[in-house]
N, C-alpha and C positions, 0 to 999 in steps of 0.2 A: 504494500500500500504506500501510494506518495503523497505526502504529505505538502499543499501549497503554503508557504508562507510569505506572502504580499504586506508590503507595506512597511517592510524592516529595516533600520537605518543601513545594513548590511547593502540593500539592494542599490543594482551599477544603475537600472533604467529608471528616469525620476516620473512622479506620480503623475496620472493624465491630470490630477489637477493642480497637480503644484503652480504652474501658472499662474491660476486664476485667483487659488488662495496666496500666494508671494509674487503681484507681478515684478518688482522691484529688489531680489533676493540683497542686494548689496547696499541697500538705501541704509544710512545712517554707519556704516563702514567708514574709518579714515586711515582706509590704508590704498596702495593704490597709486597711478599715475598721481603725481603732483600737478597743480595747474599755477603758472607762473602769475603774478599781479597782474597782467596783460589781458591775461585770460579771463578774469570775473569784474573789470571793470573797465567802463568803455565810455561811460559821462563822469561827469565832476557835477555838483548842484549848480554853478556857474552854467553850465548846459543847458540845462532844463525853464525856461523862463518861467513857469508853473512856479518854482520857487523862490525869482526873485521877489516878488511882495511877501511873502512868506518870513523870507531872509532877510527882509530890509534891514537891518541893524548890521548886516554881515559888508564888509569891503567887496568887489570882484575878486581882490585875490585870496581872501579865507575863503569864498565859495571854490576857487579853484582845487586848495585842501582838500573836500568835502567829497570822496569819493563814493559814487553808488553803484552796488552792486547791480550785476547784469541780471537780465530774468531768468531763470532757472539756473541761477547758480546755488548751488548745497551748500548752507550757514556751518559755520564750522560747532564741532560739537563742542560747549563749556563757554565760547565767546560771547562777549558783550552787544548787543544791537542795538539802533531804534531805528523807527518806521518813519521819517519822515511825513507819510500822511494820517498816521493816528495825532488826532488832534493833542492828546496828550502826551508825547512824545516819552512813551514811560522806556526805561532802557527792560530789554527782554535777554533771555540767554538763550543763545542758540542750540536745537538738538539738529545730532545727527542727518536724520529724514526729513528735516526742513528746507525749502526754498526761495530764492526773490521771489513776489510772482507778479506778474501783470500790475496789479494794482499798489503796488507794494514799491517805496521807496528806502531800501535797507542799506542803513551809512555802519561802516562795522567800527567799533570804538577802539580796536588795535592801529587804524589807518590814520586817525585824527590827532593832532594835539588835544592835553588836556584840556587846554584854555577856550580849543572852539568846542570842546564836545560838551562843557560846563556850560557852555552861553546855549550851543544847542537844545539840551534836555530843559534849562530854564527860560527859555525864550517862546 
């Protein structure tokens, strides 16, 4: 008599639905290709004119500072963030499986001086 046994960490071919239940098996992973600063930022707030009334208290060249991430870029896990367009500008930490996204203006607080990230979250 053969006995089947399906579904054991042991097995080489992965689940017909692994898939569906893990489409992203590596999300929140920080290991891996590196991606250079080049690669997850592409404006500066100086860019975007949405935020110069926003910034008005800011020079053109601290907005130059003020770098934002690309959209679908992965927050780094443990770092500092804020959202530029939550009205409350509350600083959040990033996890792993988080992303820029669409709607979403994320300035990461390792890339800023203290002095504009202080005026930023108070401003």
């Amino acid at each position: 008599m053969v006995s089947q046994q399906s579904g054991h960490p042991s097995d080489q071919e992965p689940d017909q639905w692994q898939k569906d239940l893990n489409p992203d098996p590596m999300a929140g992973q920080n290991h891996g290709v590196e991606t250079t600063q080049e690669d997850v930022y592409d404006l500066t707030a100086y860019d975007l004119e949405e935020l110069h009334d926003r910034l008005a208290d800011f020079t053109k060249d601290e907005l130059k500072k003020i770098p934002v991430l690309k959209v679908g870029t992965r927050l780094q896990q443990g770092a500092t963030y804020i959202n530029l367009n939550d009205p409350l500008r509350e600083e959040f930490t990033g996890m792993g499986d988080m992303s820029a996204e669409n709607n979403n203006l994320i300035i990461p607080k390792n890339k800023v001086g203290y002095e504009l990230w202080n005026r930023l979250i108070s401003s």
